[in-house]
OpenMM code with the backbone's topology and positions (N, CA, C; nanometers):
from openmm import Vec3, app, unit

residues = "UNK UNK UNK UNK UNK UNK UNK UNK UNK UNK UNK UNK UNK UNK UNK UNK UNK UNK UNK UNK UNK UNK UNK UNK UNK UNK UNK UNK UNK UNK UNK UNK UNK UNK UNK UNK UNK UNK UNK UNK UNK UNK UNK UNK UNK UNK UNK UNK UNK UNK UNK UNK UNK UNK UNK UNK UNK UNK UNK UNK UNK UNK UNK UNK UNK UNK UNK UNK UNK UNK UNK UNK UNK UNK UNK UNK UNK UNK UNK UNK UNK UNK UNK UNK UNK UNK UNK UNK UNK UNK UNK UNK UNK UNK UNK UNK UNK UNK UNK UNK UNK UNK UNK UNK UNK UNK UNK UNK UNK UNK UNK UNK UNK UNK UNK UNK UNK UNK UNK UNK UNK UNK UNK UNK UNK UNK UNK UNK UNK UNK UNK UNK UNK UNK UNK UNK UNK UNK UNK UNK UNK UNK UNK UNK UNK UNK UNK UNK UNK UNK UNK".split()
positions = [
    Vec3(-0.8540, -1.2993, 1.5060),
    Vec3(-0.8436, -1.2029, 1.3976),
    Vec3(-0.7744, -1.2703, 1.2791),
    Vec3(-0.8368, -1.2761, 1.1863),
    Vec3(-0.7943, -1.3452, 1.0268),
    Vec3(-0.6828, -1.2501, 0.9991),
    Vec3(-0.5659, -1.2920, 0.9204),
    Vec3(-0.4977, -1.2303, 0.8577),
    Vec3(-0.4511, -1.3091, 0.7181),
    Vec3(-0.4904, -1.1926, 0.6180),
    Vec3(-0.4533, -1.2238, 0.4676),
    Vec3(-0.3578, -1.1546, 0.3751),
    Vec3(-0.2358, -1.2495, 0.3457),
    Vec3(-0.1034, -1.2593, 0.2859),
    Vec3(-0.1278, -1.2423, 0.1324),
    Vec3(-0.0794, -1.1750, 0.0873),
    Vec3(-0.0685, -1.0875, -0.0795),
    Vec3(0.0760, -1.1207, -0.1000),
    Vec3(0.1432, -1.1354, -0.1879),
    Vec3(0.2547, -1.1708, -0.2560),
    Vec3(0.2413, -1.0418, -0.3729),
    Vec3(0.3014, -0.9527, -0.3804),
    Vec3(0.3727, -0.8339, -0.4868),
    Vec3(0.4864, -0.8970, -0.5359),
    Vec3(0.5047, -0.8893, -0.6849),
    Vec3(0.6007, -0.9790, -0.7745),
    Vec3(0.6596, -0.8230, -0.7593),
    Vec3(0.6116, -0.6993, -0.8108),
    Vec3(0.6712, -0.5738, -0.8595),
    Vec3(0.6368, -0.4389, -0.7648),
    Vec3(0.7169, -0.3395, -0.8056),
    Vec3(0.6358, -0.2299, -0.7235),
    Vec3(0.4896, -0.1673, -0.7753),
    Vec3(0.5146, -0.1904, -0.9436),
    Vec3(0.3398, -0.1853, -0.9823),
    Vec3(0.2979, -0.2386, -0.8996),
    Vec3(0.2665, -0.3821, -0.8791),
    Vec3(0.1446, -0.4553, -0.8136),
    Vec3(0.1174, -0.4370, -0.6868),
    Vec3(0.2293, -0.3629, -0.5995),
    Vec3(0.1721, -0.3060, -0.4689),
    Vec3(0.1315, -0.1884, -0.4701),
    Vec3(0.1521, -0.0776, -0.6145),
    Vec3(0.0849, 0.0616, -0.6019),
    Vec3(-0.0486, 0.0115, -0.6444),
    Vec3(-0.1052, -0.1617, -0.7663),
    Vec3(-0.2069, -0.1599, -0.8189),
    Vec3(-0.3444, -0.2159, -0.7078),
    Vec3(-0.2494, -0.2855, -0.6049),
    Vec3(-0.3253, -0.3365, -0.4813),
    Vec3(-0.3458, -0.1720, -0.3843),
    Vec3(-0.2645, -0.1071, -0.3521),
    Vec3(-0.3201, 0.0040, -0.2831),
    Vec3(-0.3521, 0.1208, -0.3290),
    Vec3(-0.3583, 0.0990, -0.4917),
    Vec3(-0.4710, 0.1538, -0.5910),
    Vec3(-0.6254, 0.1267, -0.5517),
    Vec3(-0.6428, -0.0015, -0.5569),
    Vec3(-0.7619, -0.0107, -0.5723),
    Vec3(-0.8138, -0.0277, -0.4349),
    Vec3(-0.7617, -0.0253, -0.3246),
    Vec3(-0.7768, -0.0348, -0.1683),
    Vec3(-0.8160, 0.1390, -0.1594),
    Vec3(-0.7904, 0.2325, -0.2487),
    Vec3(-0.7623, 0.3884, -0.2697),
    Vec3(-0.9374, 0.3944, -0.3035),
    Vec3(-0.9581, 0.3238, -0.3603),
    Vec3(-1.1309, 0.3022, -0.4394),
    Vec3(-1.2069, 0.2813, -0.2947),
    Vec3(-1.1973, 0.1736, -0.2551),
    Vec3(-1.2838, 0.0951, -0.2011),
    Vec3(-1.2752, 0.2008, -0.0427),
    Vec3(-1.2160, 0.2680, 0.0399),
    Vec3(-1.2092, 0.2956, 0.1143),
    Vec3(-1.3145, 0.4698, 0.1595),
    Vec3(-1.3610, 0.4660, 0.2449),
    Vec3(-1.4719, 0.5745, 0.2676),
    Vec3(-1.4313, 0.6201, 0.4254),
    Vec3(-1.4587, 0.7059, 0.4400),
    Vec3(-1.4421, 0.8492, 0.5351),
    Vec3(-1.4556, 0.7722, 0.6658),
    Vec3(-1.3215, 0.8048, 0.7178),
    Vec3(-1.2986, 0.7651, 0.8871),
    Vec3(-1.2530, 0.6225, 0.8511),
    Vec3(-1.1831, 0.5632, 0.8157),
    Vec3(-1.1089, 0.4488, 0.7983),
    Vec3(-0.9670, 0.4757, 0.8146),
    Vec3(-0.9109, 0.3603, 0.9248),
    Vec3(-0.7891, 0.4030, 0.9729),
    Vec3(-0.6773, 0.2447, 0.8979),
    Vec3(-0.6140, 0.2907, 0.8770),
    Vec3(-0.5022, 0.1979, 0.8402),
    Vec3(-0.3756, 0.2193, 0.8932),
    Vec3(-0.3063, 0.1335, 0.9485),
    Vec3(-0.1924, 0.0892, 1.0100),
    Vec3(-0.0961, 0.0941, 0.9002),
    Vec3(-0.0098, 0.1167, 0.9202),
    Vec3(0.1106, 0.1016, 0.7992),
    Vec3(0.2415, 0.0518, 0.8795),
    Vec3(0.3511, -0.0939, 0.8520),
    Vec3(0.4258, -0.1013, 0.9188),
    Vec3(0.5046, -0.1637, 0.8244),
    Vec3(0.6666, -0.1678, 0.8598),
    Vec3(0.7476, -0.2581, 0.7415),
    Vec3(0.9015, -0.1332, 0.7856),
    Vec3(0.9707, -0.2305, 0.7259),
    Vec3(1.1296, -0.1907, 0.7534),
    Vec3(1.1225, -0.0505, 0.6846),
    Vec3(1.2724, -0.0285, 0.7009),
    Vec3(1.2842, 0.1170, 0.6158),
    Vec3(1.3258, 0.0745, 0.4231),
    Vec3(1.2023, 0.0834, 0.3355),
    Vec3(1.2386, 0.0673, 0.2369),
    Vec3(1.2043, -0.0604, 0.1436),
    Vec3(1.0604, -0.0633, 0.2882),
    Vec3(0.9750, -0.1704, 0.2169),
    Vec3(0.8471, -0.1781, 0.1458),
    Vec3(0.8476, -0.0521, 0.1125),
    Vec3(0.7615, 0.0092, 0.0714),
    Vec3(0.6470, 0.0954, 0.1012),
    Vec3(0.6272, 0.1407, 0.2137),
    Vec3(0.5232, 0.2138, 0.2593),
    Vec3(0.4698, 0.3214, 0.2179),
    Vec3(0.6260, 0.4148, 0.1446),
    Vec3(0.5503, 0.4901, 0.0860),
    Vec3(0.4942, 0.4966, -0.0778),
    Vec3(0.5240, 0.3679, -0.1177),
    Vec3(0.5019, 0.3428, -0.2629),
    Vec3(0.3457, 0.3008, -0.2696),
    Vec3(0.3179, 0.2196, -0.0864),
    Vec3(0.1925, 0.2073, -0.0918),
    Vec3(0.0516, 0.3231, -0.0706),
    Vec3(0.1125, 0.4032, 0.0360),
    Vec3(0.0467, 0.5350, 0.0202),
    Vec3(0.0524, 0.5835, -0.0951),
    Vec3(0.1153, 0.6220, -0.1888),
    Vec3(0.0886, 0.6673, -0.3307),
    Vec3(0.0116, 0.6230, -0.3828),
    Vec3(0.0172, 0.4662, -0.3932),
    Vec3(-0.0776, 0.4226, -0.4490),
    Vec3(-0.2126, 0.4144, -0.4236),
    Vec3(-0.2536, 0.3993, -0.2540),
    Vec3(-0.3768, 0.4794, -0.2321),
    Vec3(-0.4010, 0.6003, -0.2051),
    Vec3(-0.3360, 0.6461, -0.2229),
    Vec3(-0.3516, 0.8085, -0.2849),
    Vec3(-0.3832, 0.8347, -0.4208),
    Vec3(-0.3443, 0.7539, -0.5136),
    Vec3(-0.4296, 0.7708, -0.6668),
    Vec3(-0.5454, 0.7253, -0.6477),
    Vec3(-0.5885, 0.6045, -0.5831),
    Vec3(-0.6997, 0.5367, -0.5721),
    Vec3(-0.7875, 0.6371, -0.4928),
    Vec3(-0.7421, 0.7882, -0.4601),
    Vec3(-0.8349, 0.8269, -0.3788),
    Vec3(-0.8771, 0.9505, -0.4389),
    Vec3(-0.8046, 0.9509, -0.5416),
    Vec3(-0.7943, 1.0700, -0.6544),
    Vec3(-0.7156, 1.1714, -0.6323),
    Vec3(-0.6036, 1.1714, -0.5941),
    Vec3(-0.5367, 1.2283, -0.5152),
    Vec3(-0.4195, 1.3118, -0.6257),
    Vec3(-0.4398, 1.4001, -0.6617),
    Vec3(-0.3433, 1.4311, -0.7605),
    Vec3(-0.1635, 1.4903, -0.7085),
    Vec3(-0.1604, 1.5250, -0.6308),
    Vec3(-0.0403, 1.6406, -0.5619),
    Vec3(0.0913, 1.4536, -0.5568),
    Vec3(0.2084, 1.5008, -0.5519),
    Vec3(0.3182, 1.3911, -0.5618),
    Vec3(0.3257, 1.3783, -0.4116),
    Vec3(0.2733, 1.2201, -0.3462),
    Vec3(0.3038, 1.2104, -0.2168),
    Vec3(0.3766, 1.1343, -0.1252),
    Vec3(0.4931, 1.1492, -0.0800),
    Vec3(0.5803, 1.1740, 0.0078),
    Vec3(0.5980, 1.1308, 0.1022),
    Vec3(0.6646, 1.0772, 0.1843),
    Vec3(0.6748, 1.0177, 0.3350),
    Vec3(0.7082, 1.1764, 0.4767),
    Vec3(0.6443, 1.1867, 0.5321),
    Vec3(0.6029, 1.2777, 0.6233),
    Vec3(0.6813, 1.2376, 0.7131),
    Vec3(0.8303, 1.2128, 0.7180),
    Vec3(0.9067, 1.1324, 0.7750),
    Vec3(0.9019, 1.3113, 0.9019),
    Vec3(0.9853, 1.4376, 0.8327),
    Vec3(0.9988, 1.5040, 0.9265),
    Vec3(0.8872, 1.6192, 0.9509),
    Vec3(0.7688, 1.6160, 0.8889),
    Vec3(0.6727, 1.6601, 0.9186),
    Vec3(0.5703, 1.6168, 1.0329),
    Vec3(0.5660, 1.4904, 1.0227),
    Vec3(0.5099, 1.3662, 1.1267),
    Vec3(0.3365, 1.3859, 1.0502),
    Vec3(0.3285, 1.4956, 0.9817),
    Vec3(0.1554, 1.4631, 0.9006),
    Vec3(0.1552, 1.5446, 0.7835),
    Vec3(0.0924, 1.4550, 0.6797),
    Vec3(0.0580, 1.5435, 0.5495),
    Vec3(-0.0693, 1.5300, 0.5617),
    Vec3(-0.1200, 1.6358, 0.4604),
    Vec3(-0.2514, 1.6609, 0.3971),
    Vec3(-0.2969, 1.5860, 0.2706),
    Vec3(-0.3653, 1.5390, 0.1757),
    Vec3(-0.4006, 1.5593, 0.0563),
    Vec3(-0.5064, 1.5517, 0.0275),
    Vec3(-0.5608, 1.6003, -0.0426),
    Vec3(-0.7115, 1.6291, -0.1181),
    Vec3(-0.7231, 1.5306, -0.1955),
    Vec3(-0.8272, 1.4279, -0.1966),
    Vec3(-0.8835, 1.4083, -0.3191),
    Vec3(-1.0561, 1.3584, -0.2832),
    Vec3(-1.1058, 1.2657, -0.3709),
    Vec3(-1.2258, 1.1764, -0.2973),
    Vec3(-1.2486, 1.2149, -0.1659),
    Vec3(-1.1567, 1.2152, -0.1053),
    Vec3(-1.1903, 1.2399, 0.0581),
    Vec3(-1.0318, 1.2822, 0.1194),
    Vec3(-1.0403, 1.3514, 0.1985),
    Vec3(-0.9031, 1.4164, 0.2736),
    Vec3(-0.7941, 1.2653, 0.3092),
    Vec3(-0.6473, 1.2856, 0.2273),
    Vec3(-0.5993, 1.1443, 0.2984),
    Vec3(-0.5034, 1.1910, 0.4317),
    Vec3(-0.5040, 1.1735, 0.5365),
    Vec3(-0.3974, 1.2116, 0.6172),
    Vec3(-0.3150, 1.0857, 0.6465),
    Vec3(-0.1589, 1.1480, 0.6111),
    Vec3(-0.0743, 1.0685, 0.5862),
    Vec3(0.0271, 1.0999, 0.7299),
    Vec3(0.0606, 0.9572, 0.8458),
    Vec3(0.1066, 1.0220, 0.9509),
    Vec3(0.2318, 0.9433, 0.9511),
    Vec3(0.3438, 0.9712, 0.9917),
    Vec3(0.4139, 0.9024, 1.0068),
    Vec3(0.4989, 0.9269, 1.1832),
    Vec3(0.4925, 0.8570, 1.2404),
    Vec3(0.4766, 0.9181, 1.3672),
    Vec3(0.6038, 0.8341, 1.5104),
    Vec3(0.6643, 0.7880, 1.4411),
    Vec3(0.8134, 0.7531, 1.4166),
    Vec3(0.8716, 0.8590, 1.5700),
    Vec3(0.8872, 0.9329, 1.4996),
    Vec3(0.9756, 1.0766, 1.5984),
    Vec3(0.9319, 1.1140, 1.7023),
    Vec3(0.7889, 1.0327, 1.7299),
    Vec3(0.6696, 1.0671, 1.8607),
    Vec3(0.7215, 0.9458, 1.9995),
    Vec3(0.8089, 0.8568, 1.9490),
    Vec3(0.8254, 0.7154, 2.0678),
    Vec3(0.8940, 0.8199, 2.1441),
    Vec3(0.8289, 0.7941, 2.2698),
    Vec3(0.8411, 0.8532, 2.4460),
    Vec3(0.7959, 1.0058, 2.4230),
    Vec3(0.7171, 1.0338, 2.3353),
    Vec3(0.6870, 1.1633, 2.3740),
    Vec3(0.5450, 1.1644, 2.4463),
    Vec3(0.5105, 1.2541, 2.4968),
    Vec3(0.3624, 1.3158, 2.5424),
    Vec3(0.2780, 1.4077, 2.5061),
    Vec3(0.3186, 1.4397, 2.3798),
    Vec3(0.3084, 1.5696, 2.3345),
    Vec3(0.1230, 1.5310, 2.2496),
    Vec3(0.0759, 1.6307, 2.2445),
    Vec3(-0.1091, 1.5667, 2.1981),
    Vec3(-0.1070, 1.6838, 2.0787),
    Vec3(-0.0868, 1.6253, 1.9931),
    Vec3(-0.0695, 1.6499, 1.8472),
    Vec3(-0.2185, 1.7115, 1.7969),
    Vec3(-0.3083, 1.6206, 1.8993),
    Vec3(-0.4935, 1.6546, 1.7856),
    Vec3(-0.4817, 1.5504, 1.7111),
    Vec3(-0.4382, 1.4101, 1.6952),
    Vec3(-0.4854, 1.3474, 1.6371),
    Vec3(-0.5967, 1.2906, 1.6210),
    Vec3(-0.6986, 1.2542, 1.7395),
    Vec3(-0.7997, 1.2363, 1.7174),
    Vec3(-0.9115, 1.3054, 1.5957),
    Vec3(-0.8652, 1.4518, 1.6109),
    Vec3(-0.9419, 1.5214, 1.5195),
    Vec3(-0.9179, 1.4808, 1.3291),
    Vec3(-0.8051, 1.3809, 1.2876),
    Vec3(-0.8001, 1.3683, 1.2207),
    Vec3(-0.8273, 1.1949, 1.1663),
    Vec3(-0.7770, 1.1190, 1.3168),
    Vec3(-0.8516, 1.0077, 1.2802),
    Vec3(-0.9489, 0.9572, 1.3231),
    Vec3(-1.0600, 1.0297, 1.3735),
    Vec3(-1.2011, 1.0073, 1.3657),
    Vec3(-1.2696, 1.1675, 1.2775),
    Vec3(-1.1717, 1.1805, 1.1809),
    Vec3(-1.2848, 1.2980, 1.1038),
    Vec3(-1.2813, 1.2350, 1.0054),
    Vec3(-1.3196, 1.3080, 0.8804),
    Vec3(-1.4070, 1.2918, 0.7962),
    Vec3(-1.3216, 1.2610, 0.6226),
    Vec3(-1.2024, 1.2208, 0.6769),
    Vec3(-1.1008, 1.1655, 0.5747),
    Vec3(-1.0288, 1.0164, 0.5774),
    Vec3(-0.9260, 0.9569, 0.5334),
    Vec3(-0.9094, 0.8642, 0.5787),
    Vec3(-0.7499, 0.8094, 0.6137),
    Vec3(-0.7090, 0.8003, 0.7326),
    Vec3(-0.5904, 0.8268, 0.7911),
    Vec3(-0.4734, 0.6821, 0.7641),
    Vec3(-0.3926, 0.7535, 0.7490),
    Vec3(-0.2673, 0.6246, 0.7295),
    Vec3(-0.1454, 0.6554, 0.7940),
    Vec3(-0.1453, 0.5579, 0.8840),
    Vec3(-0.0427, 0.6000, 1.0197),
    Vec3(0.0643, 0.4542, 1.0455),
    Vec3(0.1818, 0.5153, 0.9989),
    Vec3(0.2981, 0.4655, 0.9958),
    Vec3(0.3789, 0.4603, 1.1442),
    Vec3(0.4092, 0.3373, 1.2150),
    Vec3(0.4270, 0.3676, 1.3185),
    Vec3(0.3309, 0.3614, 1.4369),
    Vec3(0.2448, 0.3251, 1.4068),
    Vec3(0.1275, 0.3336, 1.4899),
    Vec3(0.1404, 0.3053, 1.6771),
    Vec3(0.2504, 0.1943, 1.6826),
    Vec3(0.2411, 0.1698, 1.8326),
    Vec3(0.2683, 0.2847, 1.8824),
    Vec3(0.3442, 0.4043, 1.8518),
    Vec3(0.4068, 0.4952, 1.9456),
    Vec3(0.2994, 0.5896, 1.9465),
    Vec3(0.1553, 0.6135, 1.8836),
    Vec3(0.0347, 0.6619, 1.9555),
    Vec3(-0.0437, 0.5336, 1.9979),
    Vec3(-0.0153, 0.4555, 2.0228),
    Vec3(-0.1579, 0.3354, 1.9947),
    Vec3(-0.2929, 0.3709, 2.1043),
    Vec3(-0.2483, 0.4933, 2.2370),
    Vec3(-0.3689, 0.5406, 2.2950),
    Vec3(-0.4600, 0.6020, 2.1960),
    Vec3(-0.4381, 0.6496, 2.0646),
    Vec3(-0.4844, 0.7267, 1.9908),
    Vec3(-0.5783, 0.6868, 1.8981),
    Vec3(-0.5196, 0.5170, 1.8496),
    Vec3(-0.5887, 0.4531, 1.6999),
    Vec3(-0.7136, 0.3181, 1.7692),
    Vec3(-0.7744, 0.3600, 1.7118),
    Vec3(-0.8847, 0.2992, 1.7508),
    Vec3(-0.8853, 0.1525, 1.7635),
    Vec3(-0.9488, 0.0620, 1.8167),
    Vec3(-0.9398, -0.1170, 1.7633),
    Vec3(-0.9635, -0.1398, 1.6621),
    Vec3(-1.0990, -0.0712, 1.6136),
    Vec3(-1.1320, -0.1330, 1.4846),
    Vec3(-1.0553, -0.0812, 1.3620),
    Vec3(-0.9612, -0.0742, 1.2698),
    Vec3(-0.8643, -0.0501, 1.2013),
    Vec3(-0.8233, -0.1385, 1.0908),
    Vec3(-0.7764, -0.1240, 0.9842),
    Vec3(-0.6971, -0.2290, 0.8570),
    Vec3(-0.5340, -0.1978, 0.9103),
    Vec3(-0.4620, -0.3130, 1.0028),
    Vec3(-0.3290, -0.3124, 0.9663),
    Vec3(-0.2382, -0.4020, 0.8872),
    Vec3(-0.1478, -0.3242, 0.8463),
    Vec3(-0.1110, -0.3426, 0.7180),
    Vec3(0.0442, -0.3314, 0.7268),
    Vec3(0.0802, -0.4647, 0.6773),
    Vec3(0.2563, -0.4849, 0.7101),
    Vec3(0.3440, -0.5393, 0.6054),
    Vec3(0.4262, -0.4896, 0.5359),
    Vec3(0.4705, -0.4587, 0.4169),
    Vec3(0.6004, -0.5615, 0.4428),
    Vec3(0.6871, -0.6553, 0.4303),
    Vec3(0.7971, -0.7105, 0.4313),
    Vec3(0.8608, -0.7142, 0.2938),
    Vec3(0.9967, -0.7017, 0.3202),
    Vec3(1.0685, -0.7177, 0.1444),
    Vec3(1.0893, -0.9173, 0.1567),
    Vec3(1.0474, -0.9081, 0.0160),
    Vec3(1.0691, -1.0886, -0.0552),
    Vec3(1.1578, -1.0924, -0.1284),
    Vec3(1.2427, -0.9684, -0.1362),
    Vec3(1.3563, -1.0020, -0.2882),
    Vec3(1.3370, -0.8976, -0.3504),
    Vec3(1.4132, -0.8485, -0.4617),
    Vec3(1.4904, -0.7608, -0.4769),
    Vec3(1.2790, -0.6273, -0.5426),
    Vec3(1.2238, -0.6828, -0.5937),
    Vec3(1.1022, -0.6184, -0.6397),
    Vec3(0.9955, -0.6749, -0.4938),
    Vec3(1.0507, -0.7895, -0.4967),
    Vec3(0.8905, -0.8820, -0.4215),
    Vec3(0.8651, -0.8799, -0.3089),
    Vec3(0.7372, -0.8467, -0.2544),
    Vec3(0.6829, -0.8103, -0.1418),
    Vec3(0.5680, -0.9071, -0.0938),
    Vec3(0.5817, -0.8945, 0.0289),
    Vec3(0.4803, -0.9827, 0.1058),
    Vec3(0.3945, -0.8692, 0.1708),
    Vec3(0.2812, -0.9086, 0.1534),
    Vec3(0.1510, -0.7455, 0.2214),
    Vec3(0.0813, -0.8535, 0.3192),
    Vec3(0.0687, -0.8142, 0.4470),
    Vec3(-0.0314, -0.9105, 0.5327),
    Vec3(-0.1203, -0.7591, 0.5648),
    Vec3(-0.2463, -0.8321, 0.5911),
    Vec3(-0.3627, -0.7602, 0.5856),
    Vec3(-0.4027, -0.8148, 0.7310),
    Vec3(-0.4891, -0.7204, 0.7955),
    Vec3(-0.5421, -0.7806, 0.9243),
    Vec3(-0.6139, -0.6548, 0.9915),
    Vec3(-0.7493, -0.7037, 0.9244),
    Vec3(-0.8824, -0.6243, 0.9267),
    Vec3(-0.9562, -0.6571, 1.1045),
    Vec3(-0.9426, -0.5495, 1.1654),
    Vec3(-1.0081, -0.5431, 1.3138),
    Vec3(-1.1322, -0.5033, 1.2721),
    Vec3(-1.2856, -0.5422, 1.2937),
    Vec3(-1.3871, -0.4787, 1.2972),
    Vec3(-1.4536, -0.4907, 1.1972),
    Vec3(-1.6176, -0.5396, 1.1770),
    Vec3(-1.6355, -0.5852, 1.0079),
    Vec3(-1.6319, -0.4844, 0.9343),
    Vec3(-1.6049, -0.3519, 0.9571),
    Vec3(-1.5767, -0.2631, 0.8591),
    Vec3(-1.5090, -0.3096, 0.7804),
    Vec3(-1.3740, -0.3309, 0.8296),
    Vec3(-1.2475, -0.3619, 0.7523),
    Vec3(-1.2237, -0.5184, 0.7093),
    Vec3(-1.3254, -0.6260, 0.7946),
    Vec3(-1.3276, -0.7395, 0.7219),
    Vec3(-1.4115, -0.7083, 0.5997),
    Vec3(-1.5050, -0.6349, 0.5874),
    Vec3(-1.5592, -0.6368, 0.4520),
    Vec3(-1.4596, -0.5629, 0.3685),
    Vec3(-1.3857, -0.4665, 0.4467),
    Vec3(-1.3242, -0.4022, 0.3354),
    Vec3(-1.2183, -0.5100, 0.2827),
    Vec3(-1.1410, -0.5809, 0.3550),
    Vec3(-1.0178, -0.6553, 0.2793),
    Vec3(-1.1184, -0.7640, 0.1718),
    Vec3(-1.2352, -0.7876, 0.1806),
    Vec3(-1.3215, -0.9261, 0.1097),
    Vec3(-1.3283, -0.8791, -0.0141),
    Vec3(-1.3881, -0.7020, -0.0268),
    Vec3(-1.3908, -0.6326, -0.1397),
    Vec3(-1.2669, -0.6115, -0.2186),
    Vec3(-1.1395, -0.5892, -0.1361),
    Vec3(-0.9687, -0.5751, -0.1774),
    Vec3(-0.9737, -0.6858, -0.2647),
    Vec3(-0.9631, -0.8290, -0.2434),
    Vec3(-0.9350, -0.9147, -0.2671),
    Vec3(-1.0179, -1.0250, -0.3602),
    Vec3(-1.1192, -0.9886, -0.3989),
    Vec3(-1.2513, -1.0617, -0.4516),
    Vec3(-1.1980, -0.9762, -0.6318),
] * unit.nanometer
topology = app.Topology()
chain = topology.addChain("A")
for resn in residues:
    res = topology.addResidue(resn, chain)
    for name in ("N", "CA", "C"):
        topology.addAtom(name, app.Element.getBySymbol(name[0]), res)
């Protein structure tokens, strides 16, 4: 599995990279979201959340464990953190194999849930603005999708 390293100088350039990842992305596409507390994850969901036309101000679902938003296509935003050792069956499936496109923070603590083929996506801090984004597209869905990200 290829994995491809992005360098963010600013927090623009990681809302303008998961801006335009917000474009390119179509119905039932799952993305991984991982990174310390405060490395940006949710600056990157925002940002593909504009890219998805997403108008409403969006938020980290820290104690909700799922948001909603409307735009282009339904984004479900999971953050799923508060779920390690539980058993509890939420219905996620119904949201990440429907007809929107899911971003799940935390992912190992369902990983019976998220499919193989997936974009994960791991956010590290570089300094006080600068970020390191590694990309690592399972499935040629998502290898075409990172070729289109990045081209």
């Amino acid at each position: 599995m290829e994995t491809y390293t992005i360098q963010t100088a600013s927090r623009e350039e990681t809302t303008e990279l998961a801006y335009k990842l917000g474009t390119l992305v179509q119905p039932g596409d799952v993305l991984t979201l991982e990174g310390d507390l405060g490395a940006g994850k949710t600056t990157f969901t925002q940002g593909l959340a504009k890219g998805l036309g997403v108008k409403r101000n969006v938020n980290s679902p820290t104690f909700t464990i799922m948001k909603e938003y409307n735009g282009r296509l339904p984004l479900y935003h999971m953050d799923v953190y508060r779920l390690e050792n539980s058993d509890e069956d939420l219905g996620f499936e119904e949201y990440i194999y429907g007809e929107g496109v899911c971003v799940i923070e935390w992912a190992q603590f369902i990983q019976e849930y998220v499919p193989q083929d997936k974009l994960s996506i791991t956010i590290r801090h570089k300094g006080d603005n600068q970020r390191e984004i590694e990309l690592q597209p399972a499935g040629e869905r998502y290898i075409t999708l990172v070729k289109e990200l990045l081209s």
